[in-house]
Every structure is written in structure tokens, then in C-alpha cells.
PALOTI-486260 format. One line per 4 residues: their letters; for each residue x, y, z of C-alpha. Coordinates in nm, 3 decimals, always signed. Layout:
PALOTI-486260
a) X Y Z; ...
This chain:
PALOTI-486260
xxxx) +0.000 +0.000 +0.000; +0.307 +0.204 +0.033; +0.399 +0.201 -0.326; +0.373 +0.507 -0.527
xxxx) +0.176 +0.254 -0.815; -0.092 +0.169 -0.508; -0.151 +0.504 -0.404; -0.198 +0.642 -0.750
xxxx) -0.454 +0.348 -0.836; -0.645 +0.440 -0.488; -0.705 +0.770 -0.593; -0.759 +0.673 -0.924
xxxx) -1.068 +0.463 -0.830; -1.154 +0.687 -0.569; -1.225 +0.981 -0.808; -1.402 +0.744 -1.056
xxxx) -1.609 +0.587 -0.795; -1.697 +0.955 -0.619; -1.730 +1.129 -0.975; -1.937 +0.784 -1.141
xxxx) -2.181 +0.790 -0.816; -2.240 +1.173 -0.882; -2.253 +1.201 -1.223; -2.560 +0.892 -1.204
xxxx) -2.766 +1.124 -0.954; -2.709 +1.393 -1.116; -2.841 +1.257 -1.460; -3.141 +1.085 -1.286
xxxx) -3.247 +1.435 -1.166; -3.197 +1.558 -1.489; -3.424 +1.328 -1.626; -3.616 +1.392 -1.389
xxxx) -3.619 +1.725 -1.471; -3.660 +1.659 -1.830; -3.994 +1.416 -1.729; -4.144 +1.725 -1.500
xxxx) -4.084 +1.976 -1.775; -4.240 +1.780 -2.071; -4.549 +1.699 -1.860; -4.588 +2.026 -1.794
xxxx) -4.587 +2.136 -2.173; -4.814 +1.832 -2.230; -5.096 +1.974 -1.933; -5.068 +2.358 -2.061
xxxx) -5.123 +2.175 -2.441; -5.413 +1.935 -2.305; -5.606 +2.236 -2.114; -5.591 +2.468 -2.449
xxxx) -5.710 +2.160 -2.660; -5.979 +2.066 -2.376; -6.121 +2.427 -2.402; -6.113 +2.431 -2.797
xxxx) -6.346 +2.112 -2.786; -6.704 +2.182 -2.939; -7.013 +1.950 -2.804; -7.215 +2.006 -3.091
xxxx) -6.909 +1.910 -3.366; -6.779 +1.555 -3.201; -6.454 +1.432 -3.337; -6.414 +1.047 -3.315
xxxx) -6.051 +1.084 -3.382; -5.960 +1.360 -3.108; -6.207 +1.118 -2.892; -5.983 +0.819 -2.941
xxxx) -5.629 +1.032 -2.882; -5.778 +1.174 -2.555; -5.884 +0.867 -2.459; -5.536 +0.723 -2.521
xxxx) -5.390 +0.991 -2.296; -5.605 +0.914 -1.996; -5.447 +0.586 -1.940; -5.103 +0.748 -1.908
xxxx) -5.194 +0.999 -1.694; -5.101 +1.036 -1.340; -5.217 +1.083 -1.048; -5.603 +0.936 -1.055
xxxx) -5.772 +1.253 -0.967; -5.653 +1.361 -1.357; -5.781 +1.065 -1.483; -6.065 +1.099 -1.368
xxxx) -6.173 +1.441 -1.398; -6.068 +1.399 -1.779; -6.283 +1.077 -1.786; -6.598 +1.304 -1.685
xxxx) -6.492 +1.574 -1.983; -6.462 +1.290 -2.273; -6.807 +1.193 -2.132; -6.923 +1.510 -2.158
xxxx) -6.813 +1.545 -2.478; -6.953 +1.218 -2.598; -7.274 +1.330 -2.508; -7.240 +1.586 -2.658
xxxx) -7.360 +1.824 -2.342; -7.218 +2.194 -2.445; -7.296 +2.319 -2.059; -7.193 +2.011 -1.900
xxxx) -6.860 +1.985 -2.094; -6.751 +2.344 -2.001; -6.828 +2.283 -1.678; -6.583 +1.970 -1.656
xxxx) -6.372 +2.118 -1.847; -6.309 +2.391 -1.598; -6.355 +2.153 -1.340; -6.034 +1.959 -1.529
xxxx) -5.857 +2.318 -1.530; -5.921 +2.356 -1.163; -5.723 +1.974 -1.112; -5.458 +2.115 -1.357
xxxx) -5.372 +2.399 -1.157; -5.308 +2.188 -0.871; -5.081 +1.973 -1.076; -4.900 +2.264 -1.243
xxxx) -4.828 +2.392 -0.894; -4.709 +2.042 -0.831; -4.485 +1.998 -1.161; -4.298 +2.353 -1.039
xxxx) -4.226 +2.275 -0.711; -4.072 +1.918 -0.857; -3.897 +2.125 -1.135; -3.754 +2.399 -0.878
xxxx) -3.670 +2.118 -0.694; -3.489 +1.916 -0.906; -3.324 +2.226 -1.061; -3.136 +2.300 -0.642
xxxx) -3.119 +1.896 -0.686; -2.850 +1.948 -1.018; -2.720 +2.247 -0.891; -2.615 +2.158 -0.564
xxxx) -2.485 +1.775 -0.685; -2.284 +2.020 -0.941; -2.130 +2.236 -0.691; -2.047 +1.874 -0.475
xxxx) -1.921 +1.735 -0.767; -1.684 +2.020 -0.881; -1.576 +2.069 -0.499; -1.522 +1.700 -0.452
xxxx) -1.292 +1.704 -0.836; -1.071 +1.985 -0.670; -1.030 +1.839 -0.376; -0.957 +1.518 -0.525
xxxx) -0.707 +1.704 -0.778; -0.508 +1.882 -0.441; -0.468 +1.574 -0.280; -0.323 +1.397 -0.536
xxxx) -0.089 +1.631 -0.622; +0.046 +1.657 -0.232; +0.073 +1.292 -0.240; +0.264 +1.329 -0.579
xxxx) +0.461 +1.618 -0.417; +0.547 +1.367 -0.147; +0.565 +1.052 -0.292; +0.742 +1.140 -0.587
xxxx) +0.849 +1.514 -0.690; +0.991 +1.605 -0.342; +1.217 +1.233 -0.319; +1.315 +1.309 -0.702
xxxx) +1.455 +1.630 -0.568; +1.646 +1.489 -0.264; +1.789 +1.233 -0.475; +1.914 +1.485 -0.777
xxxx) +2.031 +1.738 -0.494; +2.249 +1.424 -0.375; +2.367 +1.301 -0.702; +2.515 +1.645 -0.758
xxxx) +2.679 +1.693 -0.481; +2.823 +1.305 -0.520; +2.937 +1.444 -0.871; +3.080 +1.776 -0.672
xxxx) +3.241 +1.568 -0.462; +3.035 +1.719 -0.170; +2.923 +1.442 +0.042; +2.691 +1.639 +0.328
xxxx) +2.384 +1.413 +0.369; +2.365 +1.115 +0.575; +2.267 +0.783 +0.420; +1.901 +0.762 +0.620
xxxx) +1.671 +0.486 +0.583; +1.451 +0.496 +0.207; +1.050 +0.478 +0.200; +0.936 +0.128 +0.104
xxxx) +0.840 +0.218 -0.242; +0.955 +0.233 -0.575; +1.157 +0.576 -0.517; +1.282 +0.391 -0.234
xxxx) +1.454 +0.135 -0.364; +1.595 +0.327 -0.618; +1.704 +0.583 -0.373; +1.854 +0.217 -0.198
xxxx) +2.086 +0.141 -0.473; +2.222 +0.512 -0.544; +2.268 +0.499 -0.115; +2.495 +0.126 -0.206
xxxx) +2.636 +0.270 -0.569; +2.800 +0.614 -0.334; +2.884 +0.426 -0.047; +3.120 +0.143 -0.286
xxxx) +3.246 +0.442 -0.437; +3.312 +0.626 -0.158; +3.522 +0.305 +0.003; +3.690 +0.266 -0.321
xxxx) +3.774 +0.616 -0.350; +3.903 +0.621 +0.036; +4.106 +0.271 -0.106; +4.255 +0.486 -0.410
xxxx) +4.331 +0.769 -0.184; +4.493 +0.558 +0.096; +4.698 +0.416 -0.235; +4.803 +0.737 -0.363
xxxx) +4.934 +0.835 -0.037; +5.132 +0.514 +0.017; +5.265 +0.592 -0.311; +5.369 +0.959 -0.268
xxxx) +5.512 +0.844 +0.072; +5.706 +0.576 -0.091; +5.830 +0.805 -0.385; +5.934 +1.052 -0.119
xxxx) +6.152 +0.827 +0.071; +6.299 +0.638 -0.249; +6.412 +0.961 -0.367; +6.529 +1.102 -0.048
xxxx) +6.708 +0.767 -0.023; +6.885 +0.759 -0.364; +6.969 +1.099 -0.353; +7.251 +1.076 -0.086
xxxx) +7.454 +0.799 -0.256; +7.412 +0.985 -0.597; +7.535 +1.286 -0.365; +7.845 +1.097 -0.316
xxxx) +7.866 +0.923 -0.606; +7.887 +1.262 -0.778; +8.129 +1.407 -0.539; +8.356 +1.126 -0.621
xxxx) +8.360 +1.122 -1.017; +8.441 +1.540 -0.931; +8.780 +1.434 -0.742; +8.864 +1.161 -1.000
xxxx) +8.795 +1.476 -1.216; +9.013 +1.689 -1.082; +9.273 +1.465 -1.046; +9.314 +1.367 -0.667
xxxx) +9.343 +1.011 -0.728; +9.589 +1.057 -1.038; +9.607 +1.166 -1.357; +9.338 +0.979 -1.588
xxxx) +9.425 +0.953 -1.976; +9.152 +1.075 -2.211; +8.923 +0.749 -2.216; +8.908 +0.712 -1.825
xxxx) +8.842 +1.085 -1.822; +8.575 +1.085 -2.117; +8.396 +0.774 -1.884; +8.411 +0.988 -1.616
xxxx) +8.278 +1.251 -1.776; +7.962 +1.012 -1.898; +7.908 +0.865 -1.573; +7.936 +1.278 -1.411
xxxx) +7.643 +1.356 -1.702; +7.414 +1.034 -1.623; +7.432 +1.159 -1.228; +7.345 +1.457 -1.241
xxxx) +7.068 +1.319 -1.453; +6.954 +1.078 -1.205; +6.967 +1.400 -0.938; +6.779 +1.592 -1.173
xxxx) +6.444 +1.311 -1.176; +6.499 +1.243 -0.814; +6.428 +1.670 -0.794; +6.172 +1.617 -0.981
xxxx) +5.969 +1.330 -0.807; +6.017 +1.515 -0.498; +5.876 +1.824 -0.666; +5.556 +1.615 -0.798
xxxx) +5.534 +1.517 -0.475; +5.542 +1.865 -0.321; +5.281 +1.911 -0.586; +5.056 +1.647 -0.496
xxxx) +5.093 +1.781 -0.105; +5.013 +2.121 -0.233; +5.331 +2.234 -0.020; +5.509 +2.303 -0.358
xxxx) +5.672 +2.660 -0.341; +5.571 +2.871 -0.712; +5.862 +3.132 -0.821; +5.741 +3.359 -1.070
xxxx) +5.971 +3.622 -1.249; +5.983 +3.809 -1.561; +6.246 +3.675 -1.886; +6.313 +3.763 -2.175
xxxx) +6.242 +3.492 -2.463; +6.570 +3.520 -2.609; +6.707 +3.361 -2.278; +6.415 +3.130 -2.292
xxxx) +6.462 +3.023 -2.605; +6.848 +2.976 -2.541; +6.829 +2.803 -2.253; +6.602 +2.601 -2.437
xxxx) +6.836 +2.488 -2.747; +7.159 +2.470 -2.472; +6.937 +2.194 -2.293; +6.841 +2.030 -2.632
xxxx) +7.178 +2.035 -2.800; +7.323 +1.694 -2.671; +7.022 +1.512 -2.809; +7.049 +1.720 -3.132
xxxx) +7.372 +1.648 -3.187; +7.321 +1.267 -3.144; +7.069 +1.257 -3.339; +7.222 +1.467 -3.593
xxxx) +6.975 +1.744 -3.600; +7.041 +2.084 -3.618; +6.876 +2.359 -3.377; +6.789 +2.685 -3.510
């Protein structure tokens, strides 16, 4: 009953049920309505045609039509009273027709009064079931849309709000406990899709930093044997240990080159990892591109050279 599907089909039927029921009375008073109305044409037609009737001219065929008409007439009393005007008229009795015939007026009156109270009656009958009916449709419509406001449009709203700020990296709401419907469970799996990504992300990030913390002491590490390393091709260099003939001092030389090389990349993971830390220390200043550009070629010219290229 909790599902968004159940409540939907409650209201559904409700309103069909409330506006069917209605909508039935309200057509049986019309009919009603319609029934009062047409008799009462019929008895303002039947009293002109009654006092149009001539006693010494009979007509058989107006004789057999009223005739017909008094069986479906209702109440008695009207049946009756035009029972004693066709006799009348049979007879062909001028004074004792008009007097039944405005005997039969009298009875008519009464049942015109009768027909208008039924017609006013049935008229506050459609008018009110109207009002009832439109109240009861707008009533209908507000509730369904708080309990689409709160089943659906306000939970679609939480659940985008928290799906950006997953994407933003902003996680500020607390994994509560989902309604048992179909926004619920799909609230339930985006609740297990963040939280796996949130405990592989805190997996990566404990990674990363057990990286960067490795890289950081590797290169601290390797940097003071290179340190020495370096300071000892230098003395060979100069000379300290004896003179060296042209190929020891050439591999010297080499091995002096791939050092500082190897010092240069160990600067540099330690400045990536400055980086990463957001502890690394930006120098700005102004050149000129000549000395850019220089500096540039001056780094480049050993590999140009190899590779027989020439730097303009």
C-alpha cells in the first residue's frame, strides 16, 4: 500500500467511484427534470385543446387520442376528472362539458403547482450535486498532487540534490533509511552505488598516499649515494686520485652527465610530490624569450647532436 503505483490506483478509483456515483444522480435528476418539464408542456397543451373542444361538432378521432392519454396519466384525480370531460363530450352536453372542463382546469392547476415545485426542486437537486461534484474534483485534484509532491516530486529532488553533490564531490547528507516504495529502492541502490564508491575512493586515496610516501623516501634515499657518487667522479675529475688519460676521463665525464641526470628526476619526483601535497613553493619572475629560447636549445643540444639534428 506504500507504493507510489498503489496510491496512485487508490485515488484513481476513488475519483471514478466519487465522480461515477455523482454524475448517475445527477443525470437521474436531470431526467427527472426533463420528465417534469415535458409533462408540464403536455398539461398547458391538453387544457388549451380541452377548451377548444365543441359538443355540438364531435370528433371520433380527437375522442380516441384523448382517450389514449387518460391511461397514461397520473395521479387518478386527472384521470378521472378527464374521464368526466370525454363523457361530456360524448354526449355531446355543451354546458356540461364546459363545466368539466373547468372543473379539469381547476385539477390542472393543482398539478401545475405540483410539476414547479418538482422542477424547482430538481433544478437545487443538479445544482447543488454540481457544486459537490466540482468541490469533490478539486479536492480530489489537491490531494493527489500533495501525495505526488510527497511521494514522488519532493524524493526526485532529494535524490538529484544528492547526485550532484556526489558528482561535486560534496558528500553532506547522511545515508538515512529509504521509504518502502519504488523511489525507495531506487534511492537504496544510489545509497549502495555512493557508499562502494566512496570506500573505493578512500582505497585509491589511501593508495596514492602510500605511493607519494614511498616516492618521497625512495628519492630522499637515492639521492645521498648519488650525492656521493657525484662528489667522487668530481675528485677523480680533478685529479686527486691521479692523472686519468683521455678514455678514463671521457667515462668519467659520462658517468658525471648520467648523475646529475639521475639527481635531476629524483628533484623532480620530490617536486611532484610537493605538488601532490600542495606544499610546492611557485617562483614567478619576468624573462626575456631570447634567454628562454636559449636556454632552451643549450638543454636540447646533446640530443640534437646525437641525433644529428640541427637547432635553429
Amino acid at each position: 500500500m506504500n507504493t507510489v503505483r498503489a496510491k496512485t490506483s487508490v485515488l484513481f478509483f476513488m475519483g471514478l467511484l466519487i465522480t461515477g456515483t455523482l454524475g448517475y444522480f445527477t443525470f437521474k435528476n436531470f431526467q427527472a427534470y426533463s420528465t417534469f418539464s415535458n409533462q408540464s408542456v403536455q398539461s398547458l397543451s391538453l387544457l388549451e385543446n380541452l377548451r377548444e373542444l365543441n359538443a355540438n361538432r364531435f370528433d371520433k378521432k380527437v375522442f380516441a387520442q384523448l382517450q389514449v392519454l387518460r391511461k397514461s396519466m397520473q395521479p387518478k384525480e386527472r384521470q378521472l376528472a378527464l374521464s368526466d370531460v370525454l363523457q361530456s363530450y360524448s354526449s355531446q352536453d355543451h354546458g356540461l362539458l364546459r363545466k368539466r372542463v373547468k372543473h379539469f382546469a381547476t385539477v390542472e392547476q393543482s398539478y401545475q403547482k405540483y410539476l414547479k415545485s418538482q422542477l424547482l426542486y430538481r433544478e437545487k437537486q443538479i445544482l447543488y450535486l454540481g457544486a459537490i461534484t466540482l468541490g469533490l474534483i478539486l479536492l480530489l485534484l489537491l490531494t493527489t498532487r500533495m501525495v505526488l509532491n510527497h511521494t514522488i516530486f519532493k524524493p526526485l529532488a532529494t535524490l538529484h540534490r544528492q547526485m550532484t553533490d556526489f558528482l561535486n564531490n560534496r558528500y553532506t547528507y547522511q545515508f538515512g533509511v529509504p521509504s518502502d516504495n519504488e523511489l525507495g529502492r531506487l534511492h537504496a541502490t544510489f545509497n549502495s552505488l555512493a557508499q562502494q564508491a566512496i570506500s573505493n575512493m578512500e582505497e585509491l586515496k589511501s593508495l596514492d598516499q602510500a605511493k607519494s610516501e614511498f616516492l618521497n623516501n625512495a628519492s630522499h634515499e637515492l639521492r645521498t649515494p648519488l650525492t656521493s657518487i657525484k662528489g667522487s667522479l668530481s675528485l677523480l675529475q680533478t685529479g686527486i686520485a691521479g692523472e686519468l688519460n683521455p678514455q678514463a676521463q671521457n667515462l668519467t665525464n659520462i658517468a658525471e652527465q648520467e648523475t646529475n641526470r639521475l639527481i635531476r628526476l629524483i628533484n623532480e619526483l620530490l617536486d611532484l610530490a610537493k605538488i601532490e601535497a600542495k606544499r610546492f613553493p611557485l617562483e614567478k619572475s619576468w624573462v626575456t624569450l631570447d634567454q628562454l629560447f636559449n636556454n632552451t636549445i643549450q638543454g636540447l643540444m646533446g640530443l640534437a647532436r646525437q641525433a644529428d639534428v640541427h637547432l635553429v
